[in-house]
C-alpha positions in Angstrom: -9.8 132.8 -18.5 -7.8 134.0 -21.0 -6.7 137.8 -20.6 -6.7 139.0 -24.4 -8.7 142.1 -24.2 -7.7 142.7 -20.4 -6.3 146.5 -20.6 -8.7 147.6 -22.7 -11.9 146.1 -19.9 -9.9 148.5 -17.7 -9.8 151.2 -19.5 -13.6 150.9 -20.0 -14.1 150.5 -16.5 -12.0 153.8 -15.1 -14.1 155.6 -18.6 -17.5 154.7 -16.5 -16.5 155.1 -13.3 -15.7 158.9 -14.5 -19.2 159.1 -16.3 -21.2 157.6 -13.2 -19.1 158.6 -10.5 -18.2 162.3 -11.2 -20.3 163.2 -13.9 -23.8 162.0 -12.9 -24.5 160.0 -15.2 -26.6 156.6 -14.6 -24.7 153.5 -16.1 -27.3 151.1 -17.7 -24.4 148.3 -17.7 -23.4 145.7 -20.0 -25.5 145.8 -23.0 -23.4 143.5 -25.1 -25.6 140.4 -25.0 -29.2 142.2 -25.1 -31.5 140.4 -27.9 -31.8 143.1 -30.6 -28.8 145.4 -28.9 -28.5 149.1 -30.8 -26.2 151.7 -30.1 -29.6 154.3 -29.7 -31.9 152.7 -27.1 -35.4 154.3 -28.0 -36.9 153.1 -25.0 -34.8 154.8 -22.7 -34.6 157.6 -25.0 -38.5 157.8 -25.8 -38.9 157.6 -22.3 -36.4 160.6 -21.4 -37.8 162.8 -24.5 -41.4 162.3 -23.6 -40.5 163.7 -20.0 -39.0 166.8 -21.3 -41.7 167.7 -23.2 -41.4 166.7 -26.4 -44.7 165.3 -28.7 -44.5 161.7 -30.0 -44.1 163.0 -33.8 -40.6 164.6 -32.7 -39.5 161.9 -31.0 -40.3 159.6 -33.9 -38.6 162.1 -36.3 -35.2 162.6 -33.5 -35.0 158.5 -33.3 -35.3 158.0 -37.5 -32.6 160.6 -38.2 -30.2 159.3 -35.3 -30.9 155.6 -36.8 -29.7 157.0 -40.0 -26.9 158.5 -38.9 -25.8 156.0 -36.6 -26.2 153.6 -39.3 -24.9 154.3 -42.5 -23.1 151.7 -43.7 -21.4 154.0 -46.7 -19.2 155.5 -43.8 -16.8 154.9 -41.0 -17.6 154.1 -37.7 -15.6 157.8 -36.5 -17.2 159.2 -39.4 -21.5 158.0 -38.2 -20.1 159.1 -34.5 -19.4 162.8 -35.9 -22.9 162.3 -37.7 -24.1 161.6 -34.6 -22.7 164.3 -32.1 -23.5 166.9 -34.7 -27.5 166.0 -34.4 -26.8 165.9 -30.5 -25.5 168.9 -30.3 
C-alpha cells in the first residue's frame, strides 16, 4: 500500500474524532464510493427537516437552493462553501 495521501487520512481522522467524539456529532462514515455520492444528502437531511417541523414544500425549496449553491460550477470550491454556510446560517 502505497502511503501518498497518508498525513492528510490522519488529519481527517483526528478532524472526526473531534466532531463525533467531543462535539456530538454522528459520523455517517466513508461516503467516497456511494453510487450517486453528493456533498448534501437529502435523505438524511429530508429526514432531519421533516422532524423539526418543517412542511415538504420548504424542504424542497432548502434542498434546491443548497444544490445551487453547492453546485455552481462558475465559482470556486471555497467560494460555493461560503455560498453554502451563508444559507446555513
Amino acid at each position: 500500500m502505497s502511503n501518498v495521501g497518508q498525513p492528510e487520512r490522519v488529519t481527517q481522522d483526528r478532524v472526526i474524532a473531534l466532531f463525533r467524539d467531543e462535539l456530538g456529532y454522528r459520523y455517517l462514515g466513508d461516503r467516497a464510493d456511494r453510487p450517486h455520492n453528493s456533498n448534501i444528502d437529502e435523505g438524511t437531511l429530508t429526514d432531519y427537516l421533516t422532524g423539526a417541523g418543517y412542511t415538504a414544500e420548504h424542504i424542497s425549496r432548502a434542498l434546491h437552493r443548497l444544490s445551487i449553491e453547492a453546485n455552481n460550477p462558475h465559482r470556486s470550491l471555497y467560494d460555493n462553501n461560503q455560498a453554502v454556510y451563508s444559507l446555513l446560517r
